[in-house]
Every structure is written in C-alpha cells, then in structure tokens.
C-alpha angles and dihedrals in degrees: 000000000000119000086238085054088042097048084045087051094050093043085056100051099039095043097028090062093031095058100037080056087047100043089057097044097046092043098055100044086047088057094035089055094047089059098050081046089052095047093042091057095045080051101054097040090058085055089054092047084054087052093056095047088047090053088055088048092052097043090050083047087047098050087048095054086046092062098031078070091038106120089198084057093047086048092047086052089052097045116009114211129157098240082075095052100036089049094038113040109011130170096260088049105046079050088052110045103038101251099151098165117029116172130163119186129190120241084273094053098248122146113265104161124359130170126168144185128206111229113278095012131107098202115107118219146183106281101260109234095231085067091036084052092046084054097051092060094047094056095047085043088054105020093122098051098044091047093054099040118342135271116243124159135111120280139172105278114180083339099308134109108256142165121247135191121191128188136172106230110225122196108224098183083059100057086274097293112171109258100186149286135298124198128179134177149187131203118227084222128152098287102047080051096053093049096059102044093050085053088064110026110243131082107273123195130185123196144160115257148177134286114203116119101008135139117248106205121031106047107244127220127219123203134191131170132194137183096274099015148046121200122181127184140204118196118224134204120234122216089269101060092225090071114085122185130191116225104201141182131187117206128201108241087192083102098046094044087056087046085052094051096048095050080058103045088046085054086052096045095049102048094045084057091039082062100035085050086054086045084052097039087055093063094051100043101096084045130088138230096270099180113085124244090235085056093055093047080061102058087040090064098048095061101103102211091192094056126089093235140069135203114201110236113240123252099209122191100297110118087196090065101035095095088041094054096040087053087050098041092054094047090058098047099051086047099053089046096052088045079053094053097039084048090050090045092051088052094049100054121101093223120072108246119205125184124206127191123235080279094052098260133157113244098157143013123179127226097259086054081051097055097037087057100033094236143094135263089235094052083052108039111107099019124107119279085230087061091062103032102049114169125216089221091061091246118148118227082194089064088053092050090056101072085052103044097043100028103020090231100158125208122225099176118087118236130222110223127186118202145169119241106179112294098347128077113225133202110209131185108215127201117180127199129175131244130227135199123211087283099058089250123140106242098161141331144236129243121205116197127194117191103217097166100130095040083060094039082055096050088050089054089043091063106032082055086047098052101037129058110250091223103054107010092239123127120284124233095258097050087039096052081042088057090047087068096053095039094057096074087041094051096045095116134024117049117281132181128222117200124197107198120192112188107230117228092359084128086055086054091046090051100045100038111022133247091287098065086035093058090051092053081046093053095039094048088045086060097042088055100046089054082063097061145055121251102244086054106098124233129183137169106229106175136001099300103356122108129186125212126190106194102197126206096004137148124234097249089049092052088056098056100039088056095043077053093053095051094051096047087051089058099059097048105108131172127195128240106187091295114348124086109229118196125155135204126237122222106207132199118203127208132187123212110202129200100276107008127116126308132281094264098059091044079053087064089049094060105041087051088051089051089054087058093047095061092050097085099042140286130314090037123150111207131193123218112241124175085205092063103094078190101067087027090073096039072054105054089032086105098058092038093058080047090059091044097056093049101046084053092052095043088030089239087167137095144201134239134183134207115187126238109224123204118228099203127028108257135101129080095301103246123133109252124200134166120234120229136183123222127186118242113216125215092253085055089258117142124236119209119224092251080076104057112004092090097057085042085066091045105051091038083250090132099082091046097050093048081055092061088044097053094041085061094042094048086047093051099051096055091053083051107050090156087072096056094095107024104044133052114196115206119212121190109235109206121221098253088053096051097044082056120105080222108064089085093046091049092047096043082048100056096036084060092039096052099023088227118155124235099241097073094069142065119192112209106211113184127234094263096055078050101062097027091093110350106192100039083051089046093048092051104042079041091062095038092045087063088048085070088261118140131207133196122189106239129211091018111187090029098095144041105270123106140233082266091075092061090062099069099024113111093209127124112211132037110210102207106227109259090231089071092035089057101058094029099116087043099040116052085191092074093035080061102043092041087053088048093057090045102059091038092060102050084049090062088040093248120140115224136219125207107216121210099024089176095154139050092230098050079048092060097037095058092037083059091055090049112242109163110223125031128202130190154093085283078065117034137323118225135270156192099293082222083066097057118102139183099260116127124263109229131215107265117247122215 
C-alpha cells in the first residue's frame, strides 16, 4: 500500500468515526438547546403577557384612587344629584372608556349610581340587583380591608373573568368620615384580550379555572407543547382565594421548526464541506505553499477593516499558508457579517443612536439620528457632539460626557433635552452608555435619543385643558382653588378685594336656545369682563354661571367703580337667537381682604354670602359684605349649618317636640290633635329651635331628607302608642321640597306597611307655597291620600301671595291663620276683619281653622268669639318632649 493510500486509510479512520460522533452530538445538543430556547421565550413572553394584565390592574386601581380623592365624588356622596352622574359617567363615556361595572354606595352601602355591561356589549344598563347584591357581600366580606387601603384583583363578573377595584370615599373636609364606596370593573372580554395580544404579538386567552390540586403560594406554569403549537400557562389567584384563573398564551412553533431544519440542513451542509475540505486536503497534501509569505502580507494590507465590504485573500498554491489564509478568510468574514448586522440593527431601531470617540466626537450616527437632524452621517462625523446637540438651556453634552469618558462614571437616568434644529424646536429623551475596547477600557460612548415631542406637546395641552374651562379660557375651580394657596402668602399685605359674580336668567337663554347659544354669551360676558380689569387681577369661572374675581392691591372706591363697570358691561353683552336679542344681568358680593385678616378662602364665603343677598331683591344688584349684617351672617355660616343638618339626621342628634292644638267649641270628631315639631340638640345638650337651621335646610335641599327622618320617628312612636290611634291626630309639617317629591307616597305607603299604623292618625300641614308650586299635581295627591284616611290643614294661611280661590279646589282640612294676624287681632281691626274672613270662608267650603300664636287671654276670647274652632299657642300650652305627651284629654280653656 502506498503512504498516500496509508495516510488516506489513517484520515478515514481517524475523521469518518470523529465526525459521525460529532454529527450526533452536535446534533442533539443543537436541537436540545432550541427547545430550552423555545420554552425560555414562551416563558418570557408569558411573563410579558402578565405584565400587560397587571398594567390594566394597576390603571383600574389607579382610576379608582383618582375619584376616592374626587371632591365632586365626596359631594355626590353627601348629596346625590344626576348632574353629577350625567356629567361625570355617561353613557358614551362608560362605553368608551371600558367601565363595565360603575357603582358608587353610600356609607351605608346603599346604591347610589350604578350602571353595568354585559360582556361583549356596548349597551349600558341599570345595575341588576343580583350583582349589586354581589357587591354588597364583598364589601362587608372585605369592609375592613377597603376602608384601610382598597381592594383590587380579578373575580368572576356575569360569568366572565374581570378586574375590580373597591375604596372606601372619605371626606376629608369632614374629619375623614366615611362618605361612602366605589367599585369598578373590566371585563377580560374579546377585545381586552385582543388588545393585548396584538401588543404583544401572539394569541392571549384568559379563563376561570379549577382549583383542585393546586399550589397556593408560588404561581405555577403549565406548558404544553404540540406539533404546531406550544401553549404555556400561568394560574392566578381572584380576589376570593377560592377562584383560580388560567392566563394563557399560545404561541406558533412554525419559527422555531424551521429553526430546527435549518439547524439541520446547516449540520448537513458543514460537515459535507468538512469532507469535501479533507477530499480536497488530500490532494494538496504532497504539495507545497507556493505562494510566497510577502505575497500574502500584500493582500493583508489591502483589507480595509473600516469598510462594509470584504475580498477573500487568495490562497494561492502554497500548501504552508493554506490553513493560515483559510483561518483568516473565515475571521473576516465573520467580522465583516456581525458589523453588517449591527449595522442592520442600528437601522432598524426607532431611536436615533450617535456614537462619540474619548474627545466627544462623533464616529457614527444611524439613519433614524440623520433624518432627525436633516443631515447626513458624513456632514457630522468628526464634529463635536455639542455642535449638533445644542440646548436651548445653554447646557454642554460635552460636559456630561466628561465624567464617562475620563472617570468612567456611567449614567443610568435618562435625561430631557431640549434643541434647535433649524427652525423647529425638538424634546428629546437621552440616554448615554459607555463604550469599551478589548481591554475593558472606555474609549467613547453612545448616545440614544428619543423625539417625544409630541408626547410633551400633548402633556402641555393636557394641563392647560385640564386648568382652564374649554368654553371661556378662564381658569377653572380646581386650578383657581389651587392659585388661592399660592396667593395667601402674596396677599398678605396690602388690601385686596374678592368678587363673587352670579349671571341672572342665563338658565332662561340656555332653555330657550341651547347650550350652543348659552356657551357664546359665556364666552362674550368672560371677555367683557376681562376689558374691565388689570392683568395681573384673577378671574375664574367656578360653576355654570358663577365667576370669581380676585382684585389685588385695590382701594375700596376703585373697587366700586370696576365692579359698577362689570355689571354694566354685562348688560350690554347680547347674543342673537334667529330674531330675539338675549342678554342677562350679573348679582355681585364683594368681599375685602384686609392686611392681616383671614385667608382667601374664608373672604371667598363672604362674598359669596354677599352675592346671595345681592340676588333677593331682584336681578343686576352689587352687595357689600358686611359682618353686621345677620342677613348675610346666616347665607355665611349656611355651609357649616347643612353640615350640621346632615349630621344630626345620620346620629339622630334631633328631637322631637309637640304644642297642642286646643278646640274652642265642642264639636269635631273628639281626638286629641297636636303639631310635631323638631328641635336640634347641641353638643353641650342645648335646643335649637328651627328658626336656626331650617333655612339652610331650604337652601342646601336638606328638607325632604330631614321630614323623612320625622316621619320615620312619628311613625315609630305610634306604633309604640297604640292607645293614641283613635283618639289622637299628630300633625307634621311636610316641607315643599318633600311634597313636590315623587317620593313622599312611596315613603308613606312603606312605613304604613313597616309600623302597621292607620292613616287616620296623622295630618300633614302643607303651606301656602307647596300649595301653588304646582296646583294640580298637589290636588291629585292630597286627593288620593286623602282616601287612604290621611288629613291635611294649610299652614300659615294669609302669609303668602294665593287667594281665597285656591281654597276652593284644595282638598285640605284644616286652614292654619297665619300668627302675624292672631297676634294684633284685639289693637288692628284690619286683622280682626281678614282673620273673620278667613273664617267664614273657610266653614263655607267645609274646612276647620286654627288660630296660630294664642299668647293672651284676651286674643284667646276674641277669636273664640269669632268662632274658630281650634286655638295654638303659649296661652295654651308650650311645647314639649313628644315622649311626655300622654293620652289625657285636652279641655276647653276657661277665661
């Protein structure tokens, strides 16, 4: 055997063997690593998915910690109305913004607003009481923990998986009394699901699943993996521990099989060549290397390392250098290919990328950074970096390089730069890394640049929407009440004036002429307004047609004038309507702020209450505010006495009085008849008399709420006094708000059926005005409750502003004669006459009367004489706790 056909023998027993045992173990290890790829990426991407559901978790969390410190929430809580609702959550912007479950509860947890989708549905509904009620027993589950932090997880909704978010509202203004519960939810529907899975770019699901068997503390994964698929799976806990949910994502395997074949192919491929290479080595192995070493040093020198393309170096024929020049061959090669793919990567990147040298300057920019800066990378390489970048605040990126590229002090945060690029004015986001040579030395650095310009010429827009009203451009409340912080210290000294303006008759131009026509006399009256003061004054428009104005540094007489000149330039504002001319008027409260007096706020109160006075007499009125004034003193101190209200109803700090109602003649039906009456019980255990609150109980819409109260204790207490049922009749005063109220009859026909007390052993005493708000609706009720064995009696008859006429179609009782005639009845015979009148007009219709404030003996003969029927007042008896009051009979009064 020849030594060529030896040597050919040895190479194939030594490579044949060598590369079948390399071909399998390669093989395997290449296929057993793509898997591990395959199930590190799902992994991650599960992870990723997580991080998505958890961002929708923490936005619903975060949207219910924005309205828990809401003060229009807290004041909806403490007085429900539907302008709230309608402004806040209606039905385009529940739709909108996702809000498939919206439900706000009182402290008690009773419904106040509720409004609820079905999954997959864009219609809004009426909360359905099985889901209220599902509500309801999560809160008591977990009261203690919502009202000490909030309760947020996922949990079964209609059947489908949701988030949910539940706080506890706290009135901070009110010592941090709860005011009441929020709860919002999201379905995990179809299209939550599709957007996240076209976020991140695989098909996401999200179901309830089982929990038997199931770890409680570390969340499991479950993989699974089929020909064409690979689906892995991570549990999740709801919000009730015993509710378990799979998060799921499926991910294609079509990438990682033709991975997997090429991997294969490539193995086929190299070691084909690898034999074909020892076919071909055996052919040069009794040669030499032909080509001359100086030859090669030749070709070496002419690679060009900076260049983005690469020539082979020939091997030649010499058989010494063919393993050198292959080596260096395939190094090249592979350089040049991974400077290709960084150069690809870098193109591809959304950021512009600029690289600088140790001296700051530029070596690279990337195709994003050339088109950012309209230039090319050959018209910037070897400038400074600080010639490019120039800052509008004067600062040197070439300064902030210095601490990197000398020290090697790295920076992690990310800067916000703002430069001048011709004529456009650009906000980037920068970013800075250093960059190393093979000797872990910092020979540059990289600058990555992000134009978020329009993100913060969004965020400008954001907030200047967010502090100025849309209609007139003024400030809004919140960004006023915002400025009175930061003015107090600034008008601390010097006098300053605060003005409260309320346009007159601007709801009579919206009613007539839409909101439309409404906003334009807004906008026309804000500018009149603004050509009457100076700039540094401040003017906001606080309400719908409310504007506040603070007049710094002003004296008394030029405040006079300046607001004269207000209201007349508020007169002349019109706006047209097809043919009619609308214009409005403006009451105004003034308010002086003197060098060391109370704060804005306070001065705020005073003239609003001086506003309030202004608008009494009529329309286009200027009003001082005076503390002498008891007037304005009470329209002052009406806040905190609806606050007091409110709180005497819910701790039943109330308490209720009776004054009997004697008869003059012996006739009727023989029952004992008394009027209810409410007194306020003080901290220190004092009464206060109605005369006290009930105004601002008118004011604030607190009436109807308070004779529910009433009626809830009389009702109470007749049913604890049963004896009384057919000899008594206990008169309560209905306010007008209460009886204009749908609610008066449901709230009747309740307690009736809760107490089991008959109607007969109550009279309601409606006043004159309740009577003539709305005539018929007021006939047709007393008319049906009447029927339900119910009386009524007028009070107050003669005080207002209805006729005799009235009296003719009323169904009332009783007419109560107004105490201001009863008192001077014996000195002014023209009250002698009127209360006679009345009298006799009322026994024609049938009707019984009352003479109110008896306080002499003589004024209790006289109208005995003229043969009133039933008599009240301190001649005949003052009132007294109702829980003293027994079923004795009351006798005529003997003089």
């Amino acid at each position: 055997m020849s030594l060529t056909q030896r040597v050919l023998s040895l190479l194939a027993m030594i490579c044949v063997p060598a590369l079948l045992f390399l071909w399998i173990s390669s093989r395997g290890l290449l296929f057993d690593t793509l898997n591990r790829i395959e199930n590190i990426v799902a992994e991650d991407q599960l992870r990723q998915t997580y991080s998505q559901l958890d961002f929708y978790i923490k936005r619903m969390e975060q949207w219910g910690q924005d309205w828990a410190y809401d003060k229009s929430l807290i004041e909806y809580l403490r007085k429900p109305n539907q302008k709230f609702e309608q402004d806040s959550f209606p039905e385009d912007l529940l739709i909108y913004n996702r809000s498939h479950l919206v439900v706000f509860l009182d402290a008690k947890q009773k419904l106040l607003f509720g409004r609820f989708m079905l999954p997959n549905s864009n219609r809004v509904s009426e909360l359905p009481q099985p889901i209220l009620e599902q509500m309801q027993e999560k809160l008591r589950h977990h009261q203690s923990t919502v009202e000490r932090d909030h309760l947020t997880g996922i949990f079964t909704l209609a059947q489908t998986p949701a988030m949910l978010t539940m706080r506890a509202v706290f009135d901070i203004e009110n010592q941090g009394h709860l005011a009441g519960y929020l709860v919002f939810a999201e379905y995990f529907d179809t299209e939550l699901l599709s957007r996240i899975s076209g976020a991140m770019g695989y098909l996401v699901s999200f179901e309830q699943a089982s929990v038997v068997n199931v770890p409680t503390t570390e969340p499991s994964l479950f993989m699974g993996r089929s020909e064409r698929q690979i689906d892995v799976s991570r549990a999740l806990f709801g919000i009730e521990h015993n509710e378990q949910y799979a998060l799921s994502v499926h991910m294609d395997r079509s990438a990682f099989l033709s991975g997997a074949e090429g991997v294969e192919r490539y193995l086929i491929l190299t070691f084909a060549t690898v034999l074909a290479m020892i076919a071909v080595l055996y052919l040069f192995i009794r040669q030499y290397v032909s080509a001359p070493v100086s030859e090669l040093t030749k070709q070496v020198e002419k690679v060009d390392a900076d260049g983005f393309a690469f020539s082979p170096v020939d091997k030649g024929n010499s058989r010494e250098l063919k393993i050198l020049v292959a080596k260096f061959n395939g190094l090249m090669a592979r350089l040049f290919q991974e400077k290709q793919k960084a150069q690809t990567t870098l193109a591809s990147i959304g950021d512009a990328v600029i690289s600088v040298n140790e001296h700051a300057l530029i070596t690279y920019v990337s195709p994003v950074a050339e088109s950012l800066f309209n230039t090319t990378a050959s018209e910037l390489e070897g400038r400074s970096i600080d010639q490019l970048l120039i800052s509008l605040d004067g600062r040197s990126v070439k300064e902030e390089l210095s601490p990197l590229l000398e020290a090697g002090e790295c920076q992690d945060e990310r800067i916000l730069r703002r430069i001048s690029v011709g004529d456009r004015c650009l906000s980037l986001e920068q970013s800075i890394s250093p960059l190393r040579n093979h000797q872990n030395e910092i020979n540059g650095a990289v600058l990555v640049l992000r134009d978020v310009s329009a993100t913060e010429l969004l965020k400008q827009k954001l907030a200047h929407q967010s502090e100025h009203d849309p209609v007139t451009g003024l400030y809004t409340r919140g960004r006023f009440e915002q400025l009175l912080g930061l003015l107090d210290t600034e008008l601390a000294t010097g006098e300053h004036a605060i003005c409260y303006l309320d346009l007159d008759n601007f709801k009579l131009v919206n009613d007539n002429c839409g909101h439309g026509v409404g906003d334009r006399l807004l906008r026309e009256i804000s500018d009149a307004i603004r050509h009457c003061i100076r700039d540094s004054d401040l003017l906001a428009r606080i309400g719908g047609d409310e504007f506040v104005l603070v007049l710094k540094s002003i004296e008394a007489d030029a405040v006079t004038r300046v607001v004269e000149k207000i209201a007349a330039e508020i007169e002349t504002v019109q706006v047209y309507w097809g043919s009619t001319a609308y214009s409005v008027g403006a009451s105004i409260g003034v308010s002086f702020l003197q060098p060391g007096s109370s704060n804005l706020r306070n001065a705020l109160q005073e003239a609003d209450a001086a506003c309030r006075s202004a608008k009494l007499p009529g329309s286009n009125n200027i009003c001082f505010y005076d503390p002498e004034n008891p007037e304005q003193s009470v329209q002052r101190q009406a806040p905190r006495w609806a606050v007091r209200i409110n709180d005497a109803i819910e701790q039943n700090k109330l308490e209720l009085y009776y004054q009997e109602i004697m008869p003059l003649h012996n006739r009727g039906d023989g029952r004992r008849r008394i009027e209810v009456l409410v007194r306020m019980i003080e901290q220190g255990g004092e009464l206060l008399l109605p005369d006290s609150f009930l105004p601002a109980a008118e004011r604030y819409h607190l009436c109807e709420k308070l004779d529910h109260w009433v009626l809830e204790q009389v009702y109470a207490w007749l049913a604890r006094h049963p004896e009384c049922w057919n000899t008594s009749r206990l008169c309560v005063n209905v306010s007008t708000e209460t009886l204009a109220s749908d609610k008066f009859e449901s709230v009747l026909r309740t307690l009736s059926s809760r107490y089991k007390v008959p109607a007969e052993s109550l009279c309601f005493e409606i006043t004159e005005r309740a009577a003539i708000r709305n005539p018929q609706k007021v006939i047709d009720l007393l008319t049906r409750l009447r029927l339900q064995g119910y009386r009524f009696a007028l009070d107050d008859f003669g005080s207002g502003f209805s006729s005799y006429g009235y009296l003719k179609h009323l169904p009332v009782d009783m007419v109560k004669i107004d105490g201001g005639f009863i008192r001077t009845l014996n000195e002014d015979p023209k009250d002698l006459a009127l209360v006679q009148s009345i009298h006799e007009v009322c026994a024609v219709h049938g009707m019984q009367t009352v003479a109110e404030y008896v306080e002499s003996d003589e004024v209790y003969e006289r109208v005995s004489q003229i043969g009133i029927d039933y008599a009240q007042g301190f001649s005949i008896g003052r009132p007294k706790p109702l829980s003293e009051f027994t079923t004795t009979g009351c006798k005529l009064k003997v003089v």
